[in-house]
C-alpha positions as CSV (number, residue, x, y, z in Angstrom):
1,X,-86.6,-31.4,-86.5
2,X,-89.9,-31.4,-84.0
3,X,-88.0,-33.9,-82.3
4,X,-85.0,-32.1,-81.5
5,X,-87.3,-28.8,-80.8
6,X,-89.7,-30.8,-78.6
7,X,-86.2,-32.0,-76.0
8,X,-85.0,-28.3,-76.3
9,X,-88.3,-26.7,-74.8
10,X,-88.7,-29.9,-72.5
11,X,-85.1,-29.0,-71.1
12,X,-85.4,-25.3,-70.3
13,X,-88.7,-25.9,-68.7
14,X,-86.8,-28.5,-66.6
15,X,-84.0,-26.1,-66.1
16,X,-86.8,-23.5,-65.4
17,X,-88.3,-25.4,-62.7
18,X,-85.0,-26.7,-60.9
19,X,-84.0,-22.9,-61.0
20,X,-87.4,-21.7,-59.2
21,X,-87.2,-25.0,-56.6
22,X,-83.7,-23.5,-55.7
23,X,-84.5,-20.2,-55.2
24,X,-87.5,-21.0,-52.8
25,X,-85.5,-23.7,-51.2
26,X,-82.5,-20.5,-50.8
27,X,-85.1,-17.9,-49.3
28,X,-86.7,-20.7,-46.9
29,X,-82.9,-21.2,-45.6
30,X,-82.4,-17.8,-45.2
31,X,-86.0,-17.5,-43.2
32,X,-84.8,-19.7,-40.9
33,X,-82.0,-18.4,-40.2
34,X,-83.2,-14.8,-39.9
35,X,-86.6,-15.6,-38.3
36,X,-86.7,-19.2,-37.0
37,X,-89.8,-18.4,-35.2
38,X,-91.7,-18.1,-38.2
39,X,-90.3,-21.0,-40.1
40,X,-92.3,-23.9,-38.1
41,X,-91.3,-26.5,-36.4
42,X,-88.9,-27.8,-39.1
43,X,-87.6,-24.5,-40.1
44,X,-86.3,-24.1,-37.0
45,X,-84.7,-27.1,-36.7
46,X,-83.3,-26.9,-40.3
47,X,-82.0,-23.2,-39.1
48,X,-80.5,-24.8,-35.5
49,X,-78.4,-27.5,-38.1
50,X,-77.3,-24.9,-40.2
51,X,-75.6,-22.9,-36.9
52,X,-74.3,-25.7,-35.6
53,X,-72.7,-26.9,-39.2
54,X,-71.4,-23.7,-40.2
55,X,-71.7,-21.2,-37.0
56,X,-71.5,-17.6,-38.1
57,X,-70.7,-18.4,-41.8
58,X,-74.0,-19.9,-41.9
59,X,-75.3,-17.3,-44.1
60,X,-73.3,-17.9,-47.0
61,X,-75.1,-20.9,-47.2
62,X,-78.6,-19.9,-48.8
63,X,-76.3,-17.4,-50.7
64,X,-74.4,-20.5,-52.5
65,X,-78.0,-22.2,-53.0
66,X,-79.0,-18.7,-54.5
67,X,-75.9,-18.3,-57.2
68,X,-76.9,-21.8,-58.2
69,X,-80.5,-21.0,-58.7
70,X,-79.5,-18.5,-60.9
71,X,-77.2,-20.3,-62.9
72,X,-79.7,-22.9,-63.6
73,X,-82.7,-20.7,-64.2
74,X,-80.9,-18.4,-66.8
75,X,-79.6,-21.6,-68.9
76,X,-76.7,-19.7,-69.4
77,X,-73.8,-22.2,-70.3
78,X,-74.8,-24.3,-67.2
79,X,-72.4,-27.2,-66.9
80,X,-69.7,-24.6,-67.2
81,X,-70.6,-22.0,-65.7
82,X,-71.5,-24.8,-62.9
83,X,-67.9,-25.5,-62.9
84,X,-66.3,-22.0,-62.8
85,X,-68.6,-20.0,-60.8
86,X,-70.1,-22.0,-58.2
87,X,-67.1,-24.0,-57.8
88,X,-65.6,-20.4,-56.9
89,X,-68.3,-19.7,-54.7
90,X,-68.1,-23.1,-52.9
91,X,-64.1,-22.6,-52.8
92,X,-64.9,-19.0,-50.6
93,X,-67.3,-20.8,-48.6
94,X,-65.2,-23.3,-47.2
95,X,-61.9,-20.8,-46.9
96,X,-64.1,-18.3,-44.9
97,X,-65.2,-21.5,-42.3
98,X,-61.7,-22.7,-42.0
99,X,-60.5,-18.9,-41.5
100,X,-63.4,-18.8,-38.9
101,X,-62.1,-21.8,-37.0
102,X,-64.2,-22.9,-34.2
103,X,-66.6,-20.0,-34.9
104,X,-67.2,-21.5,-38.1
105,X,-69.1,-24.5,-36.5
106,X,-68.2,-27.9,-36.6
107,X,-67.7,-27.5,-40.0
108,X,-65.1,-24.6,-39.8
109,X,-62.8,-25.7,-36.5
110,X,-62.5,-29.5,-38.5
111,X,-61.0,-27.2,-41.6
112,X,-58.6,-25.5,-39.4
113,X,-57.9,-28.0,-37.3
114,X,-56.7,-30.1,-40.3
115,X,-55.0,-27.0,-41.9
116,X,-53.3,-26.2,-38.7
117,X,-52.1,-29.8,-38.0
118,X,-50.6,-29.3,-41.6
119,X,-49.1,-26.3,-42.0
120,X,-49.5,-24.9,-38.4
121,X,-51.4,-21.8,-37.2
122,X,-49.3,-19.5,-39.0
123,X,-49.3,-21.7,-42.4
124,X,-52.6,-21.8,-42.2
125,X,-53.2,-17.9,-42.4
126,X,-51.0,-18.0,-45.4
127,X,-52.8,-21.1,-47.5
128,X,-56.4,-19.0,-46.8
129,X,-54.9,-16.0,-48.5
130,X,-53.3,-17.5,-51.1
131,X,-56.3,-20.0,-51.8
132,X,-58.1,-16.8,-51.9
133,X,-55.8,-14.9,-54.5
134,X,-55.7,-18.1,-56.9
135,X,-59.4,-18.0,-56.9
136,X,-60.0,-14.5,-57.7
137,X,-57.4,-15.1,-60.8
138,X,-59.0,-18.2,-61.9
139,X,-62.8,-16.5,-62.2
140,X,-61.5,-13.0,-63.5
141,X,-58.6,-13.8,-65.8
142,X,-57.1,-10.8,-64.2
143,X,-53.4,-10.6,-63.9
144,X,-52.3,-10.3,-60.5
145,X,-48.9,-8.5,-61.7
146,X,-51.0,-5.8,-63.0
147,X,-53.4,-5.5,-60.0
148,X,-50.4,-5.0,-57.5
149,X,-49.0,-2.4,-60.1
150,X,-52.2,-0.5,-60.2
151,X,-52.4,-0.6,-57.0
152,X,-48.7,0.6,-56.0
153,X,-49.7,3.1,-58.0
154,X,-52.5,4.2,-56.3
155,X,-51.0,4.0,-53.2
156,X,-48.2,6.2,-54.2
157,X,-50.3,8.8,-55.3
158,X,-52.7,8.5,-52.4
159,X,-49.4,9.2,-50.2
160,X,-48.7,11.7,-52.5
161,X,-51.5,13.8,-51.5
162,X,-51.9,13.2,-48.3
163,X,-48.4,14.6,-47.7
164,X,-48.6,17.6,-50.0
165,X,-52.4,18.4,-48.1
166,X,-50.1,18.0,-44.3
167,X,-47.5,20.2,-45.7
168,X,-50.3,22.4,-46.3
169,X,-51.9,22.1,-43.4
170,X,-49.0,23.1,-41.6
171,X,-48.1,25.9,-43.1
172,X,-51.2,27.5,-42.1
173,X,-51.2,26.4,-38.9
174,X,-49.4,29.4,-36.8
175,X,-45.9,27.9,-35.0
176,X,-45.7,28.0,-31.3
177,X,-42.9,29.1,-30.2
178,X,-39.9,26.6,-28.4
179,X,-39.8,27.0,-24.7
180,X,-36.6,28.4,-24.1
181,X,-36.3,30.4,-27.1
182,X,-36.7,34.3,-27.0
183,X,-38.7,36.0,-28.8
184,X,-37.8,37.6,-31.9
185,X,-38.3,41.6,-31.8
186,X,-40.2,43.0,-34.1
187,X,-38.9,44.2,-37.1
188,X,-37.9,48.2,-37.6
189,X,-38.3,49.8,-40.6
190,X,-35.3,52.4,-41.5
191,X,-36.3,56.1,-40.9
192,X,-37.8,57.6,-44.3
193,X,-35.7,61.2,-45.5
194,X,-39.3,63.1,-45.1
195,X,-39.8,61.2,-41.9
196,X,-40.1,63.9,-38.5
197,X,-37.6,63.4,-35.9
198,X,-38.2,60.4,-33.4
199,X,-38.1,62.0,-30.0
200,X,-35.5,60.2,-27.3
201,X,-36.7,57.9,-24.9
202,X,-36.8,59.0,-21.5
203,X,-33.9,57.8,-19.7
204,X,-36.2,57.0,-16.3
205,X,-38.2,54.5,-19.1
206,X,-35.1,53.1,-20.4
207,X,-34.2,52.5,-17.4
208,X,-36.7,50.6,-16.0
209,X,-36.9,48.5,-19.4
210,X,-33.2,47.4,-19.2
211,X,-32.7,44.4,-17.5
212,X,-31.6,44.5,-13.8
213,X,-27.7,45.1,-13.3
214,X,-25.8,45.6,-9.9
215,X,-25.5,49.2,-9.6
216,X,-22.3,50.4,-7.9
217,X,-22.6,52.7,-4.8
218,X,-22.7,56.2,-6.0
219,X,-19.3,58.4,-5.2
220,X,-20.7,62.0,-2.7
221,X,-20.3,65.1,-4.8
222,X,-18.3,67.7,-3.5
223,X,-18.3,71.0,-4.7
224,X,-14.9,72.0,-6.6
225,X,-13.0,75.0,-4.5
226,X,-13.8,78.7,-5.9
227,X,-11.1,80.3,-7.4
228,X,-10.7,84.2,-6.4
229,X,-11.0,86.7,-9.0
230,X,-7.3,88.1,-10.6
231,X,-8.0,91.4,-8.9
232,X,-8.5,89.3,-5.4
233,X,-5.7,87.1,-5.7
234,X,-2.5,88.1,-3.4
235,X,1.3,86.7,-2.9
236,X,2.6,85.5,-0.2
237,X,3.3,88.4,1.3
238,X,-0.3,89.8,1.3
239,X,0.3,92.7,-1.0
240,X,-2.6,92.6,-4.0
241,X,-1.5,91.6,-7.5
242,X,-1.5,93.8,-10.4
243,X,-2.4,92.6,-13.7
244,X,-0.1,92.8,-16.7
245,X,-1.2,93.8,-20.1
246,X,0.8,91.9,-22.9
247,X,3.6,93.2,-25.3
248,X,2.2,95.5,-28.4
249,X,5.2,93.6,-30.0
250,X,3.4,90.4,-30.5
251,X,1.7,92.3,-33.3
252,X,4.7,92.5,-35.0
253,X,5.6,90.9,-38.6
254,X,8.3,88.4,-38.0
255,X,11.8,88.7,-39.4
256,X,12.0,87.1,-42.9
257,X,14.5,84.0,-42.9
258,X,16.1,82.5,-46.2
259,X,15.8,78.4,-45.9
260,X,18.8,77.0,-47.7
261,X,17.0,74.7,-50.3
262,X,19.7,72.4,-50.5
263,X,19.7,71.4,-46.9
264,X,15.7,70.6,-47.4
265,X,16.8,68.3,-50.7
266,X,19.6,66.5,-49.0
267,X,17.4,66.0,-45.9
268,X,14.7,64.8,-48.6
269,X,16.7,61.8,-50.0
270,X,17.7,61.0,-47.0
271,X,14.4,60.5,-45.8
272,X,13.4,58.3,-49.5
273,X,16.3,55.9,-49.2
274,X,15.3,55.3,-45.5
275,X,12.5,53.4,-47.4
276,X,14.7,52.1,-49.8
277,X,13.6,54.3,-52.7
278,X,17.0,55.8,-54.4
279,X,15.3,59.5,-55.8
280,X,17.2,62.3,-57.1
281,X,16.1,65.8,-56.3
């Protein structure tokens, strides 16, 4: 039993120590690549190799030395956590230099070069993002079926509010009216019963509100001819005329006729079976 605890305290103080020598080495990397001036002589050539190798991935590179520093210190199922994680990390790495291409150093235009001689330019772009996808799956566990559903989802109701907040939006905003279009008069309420009177418009102001019409030339007025009085008037022969009063007799009751009724009835039915009624009267 001291045996076996004796190799278990020798092992994490080894595991210990790799995981401190890692992290330094990963902090001296990333010194020379952020400050080579203060790295010394071989810092700066270490940081010169590193641009050259990787280009502008070359930061990812003290960050992989990093997660692997970690790993190890922590003694946290190493070998497999070895396999899974920093295999994951190393699998990014290299898919970023060979999406990178010639940018990605020497290291990232030989992994698109190869990919693109391959599977083309085009194929290539598609292998990176698939690579990618089967990578995030294999560390998370997380069905991909249900990530695109959540986020369909999400999307749907994202486009959901953005058109409900436009419809908004624009029925605040006033509307400008269409060029060609008249304007709509405003609207008149009716007259109330206790209301007063509304006073007629001038013509003159109607006038010059209505729109401008030909106006046909206006006809001279001429005077009708006077008329002489009865008592002026004369014949032909030039003697003066006298007025006549008329008949008292006009007052008179008129003479009292008896209709014969018959004559009416006959004239009646007559008039009925003109419209094809057949009445009796």
């Amino acid at each position: 039993m001291a045996r076996v605890k004796r190799r278990l305290a020798a092992s994490r103080l080894n595991f210990e120590l790799v995981g401190i020598a890692l992290l330094g080495l990963a902090a001296l990397l990333a010194v020379t690549l952020v400050a080579p001036h203060h790295a010394g002589a071989l810092g700066t050539w270490v940081g010169w190799a590193l641009s050259v190798l990787f280009g502008r991935a070359a930061g990812g590179f003290p960050g992989l030395i990093a997660v692997l520093a970690g790993i190890v210190f922590l003694e946290i199922s190493v070998p497999q956590m070895i396999r899974t994680l920093w295999a994951a990390a190393c699998a990014f790495f290299l898919l970023a230099l060979a999406a990178l291409g010639p940018q990605g150093g020497s290291a990232g235009a030989a992994l698109s070069g190869v990919l693109a001689a391959v599977v083309g330019d085009a194929g290539r772009i598609i292998f990176i993002v698939l690579a990618a996808l089967a990578v995030a799956v294999w560390i998370t566990g997380v069905s991909l079926k249900r990530v695109l559903g959540v986020v369909a989802s999400w999307s749907l109701l994202l486009g959901r509010g953005c058109a409900a907040l436009c419809a908004t939006l624009l029925r605040a905003l006033p509307r400008a009216p269409h060029r060609g279009a008249r304007p709509r008069p405003p609207a008149i309420d009716p007259p109330r019963a206790d209301a007063p009177p509304i006073a007629a418009e001038p013509a003159g102001l109607a006038a010059l509100e209505a729109p401008s019409r030909p106006v046909p030339p206006a006809r001279p007025l001429t005077a009708p001819p006077l008329e002489p009085a009865i008592d002026q008037m004369t014949p032909d022969d030039g003697r003066p005329r006298v007025y006549r009063l008329p008949d008292l007799a006009l007052f008179d009751r008129p003479d009292v006729r008896i209709a014969d009724e018959s004559n009416r009835a006959h004239l009646l039915e007559d008039t009925l079976a003109s419209f094809g009624v057949g009445a009796k009267v």
